[in-house]
N, C-alpha and C positions, 0 to 999 in steps of 0.2 A: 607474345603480347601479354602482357599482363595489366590488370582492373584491379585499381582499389575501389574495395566495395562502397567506401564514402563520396565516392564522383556520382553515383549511382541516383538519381535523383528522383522527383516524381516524374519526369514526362521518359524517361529512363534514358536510353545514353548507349549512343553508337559508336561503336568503331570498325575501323576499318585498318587492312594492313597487307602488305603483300608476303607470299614466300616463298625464296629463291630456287630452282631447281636444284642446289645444293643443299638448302634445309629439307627440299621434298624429299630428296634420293635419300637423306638421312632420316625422315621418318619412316620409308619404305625398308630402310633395309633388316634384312633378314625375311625376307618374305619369298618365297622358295618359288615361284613365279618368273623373279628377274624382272618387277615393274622398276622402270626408270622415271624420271621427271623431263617432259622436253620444254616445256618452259615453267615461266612463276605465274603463281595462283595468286590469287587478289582476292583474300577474306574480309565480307561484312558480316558485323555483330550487329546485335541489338542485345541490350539486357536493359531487366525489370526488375527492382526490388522493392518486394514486401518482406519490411522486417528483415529478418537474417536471412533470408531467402531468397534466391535470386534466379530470376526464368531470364535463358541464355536462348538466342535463336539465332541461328550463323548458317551462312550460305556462300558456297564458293565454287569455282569449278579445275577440276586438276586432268592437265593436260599428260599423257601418259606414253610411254612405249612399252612392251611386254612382246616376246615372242609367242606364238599362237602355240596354245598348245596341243594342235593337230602336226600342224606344218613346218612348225619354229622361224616363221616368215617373221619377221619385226611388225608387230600393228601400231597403230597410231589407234589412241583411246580419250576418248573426252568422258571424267567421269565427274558427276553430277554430286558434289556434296553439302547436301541440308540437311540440318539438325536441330532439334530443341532440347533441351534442357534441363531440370530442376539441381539447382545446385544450394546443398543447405550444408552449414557450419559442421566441421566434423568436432564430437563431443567427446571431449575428453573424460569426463565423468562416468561417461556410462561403461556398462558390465559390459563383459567381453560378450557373452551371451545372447544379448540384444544384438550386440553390430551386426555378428552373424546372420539374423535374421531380416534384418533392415540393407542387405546388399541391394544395389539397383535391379531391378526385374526392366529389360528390353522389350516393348512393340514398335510397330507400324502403325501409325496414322498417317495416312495421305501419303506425299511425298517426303513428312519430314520420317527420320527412326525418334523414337522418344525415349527417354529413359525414362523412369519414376522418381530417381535422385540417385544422385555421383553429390560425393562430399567435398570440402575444399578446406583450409586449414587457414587461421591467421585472419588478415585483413585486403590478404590482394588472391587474386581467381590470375594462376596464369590459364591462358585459353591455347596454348599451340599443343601440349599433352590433349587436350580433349577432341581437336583439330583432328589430330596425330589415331586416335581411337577411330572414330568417327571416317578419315580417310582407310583405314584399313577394314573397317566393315563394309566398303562400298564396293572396297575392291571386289571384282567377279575372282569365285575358286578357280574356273578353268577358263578364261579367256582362249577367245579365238578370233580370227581374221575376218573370215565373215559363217555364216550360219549353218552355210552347205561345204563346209571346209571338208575334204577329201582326206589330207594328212601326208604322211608319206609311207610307202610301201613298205610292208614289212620285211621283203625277200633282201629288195637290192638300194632300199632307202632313199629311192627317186619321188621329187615331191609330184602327187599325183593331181592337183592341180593344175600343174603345168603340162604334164601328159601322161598318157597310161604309157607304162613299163612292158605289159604282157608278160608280168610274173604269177604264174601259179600261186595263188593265195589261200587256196582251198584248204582248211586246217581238216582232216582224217576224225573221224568220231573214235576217240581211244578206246570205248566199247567193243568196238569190231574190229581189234587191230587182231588180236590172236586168232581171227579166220584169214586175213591177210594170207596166210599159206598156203591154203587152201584154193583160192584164186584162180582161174584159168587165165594163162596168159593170153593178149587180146592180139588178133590177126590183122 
């Protein structure tokens, strides 16, 4: 989706737009998890501008699958993505020096992540690269199925969820391996 900045008006200017589980799975990929897209998302924007400057606030939700990674069960994941914004003209003028210093710094407020400012180039804001950002910092690092996820065995790689195995899983303290000989055999 892309916004020229001149629609942009005083009472500011919404859009809205869906994206396909084929454009999801393509901003997901490479993501070393194995998130999938199982349906399309439906992004609303709102943006404001003062001057060259543009406050972006977009909220959507992205429906997901990922294998757990305890169990590698397939989950089904509803993730929640809201975001605000500042987005100012990138300056061709200035010293290399500055940019550097002027890169976005990331918090938490509330529910939304905020940035301090991401730049934008020309006269039009595409919005699915910032979407694209924005869905991958929401992603969870190690997704799981549910919270007491068991995993699977380490011996005979039975998922322990579904039952115990009765494999010996007791790892030996390598400290006390070299008395190991020492040991009386047990009656």
């Amino acid at each position: 989706m892309r916004v020229n900045i001149e629609e942009i008006k005083e009472g500011g200017l919404d859009r809205a737009w869906d994206l396909s589980p084929e454009q999801l799975d393509q901003m997901l990929e490479g993501d070393p998890n194995g998130y999938r897209a199982r349906a399309a998302a439906h992004v609303e924007a709102h943006l404001d501008r003062l001057s060259r400057r543009v406050f972006l606030r977009a909220r959507s939700r992205g429906q997901l699958s990922v294998p757990c990674g305890r169990c590698l069960q397939a989950t089904a994941l509803e993730l929640p993505i809201d975001f605000a914004l500042t987005l100012v003209p990138e300056d061709k003028d200035e010293p290399a020096g500055d940019q550097a210093e002027s890169r976005p710094r990331r918090r938490v407020a509330g529910s939304f992540a905020v940035a301090d400012e991401e730049t934008y180039a020309g006269r039009e804001i595409d919005l699915d690269p910032l979407v694209r950002e924005q869905l991958l910092l929401a992603l969870p690092p190690y997704p799981l199925c549910r919270e007491g996820c068991q995993g699977l065995c380490p011996v005979c790689g039975q998922n322990r969820n579904e039952r115990e195995c009765g494999c010996d899983t007791h790892v030996p303290d390598p400290r006390w391996a070299g008395l190991e000989k020492f040991r009386k055999p047990q009656r």
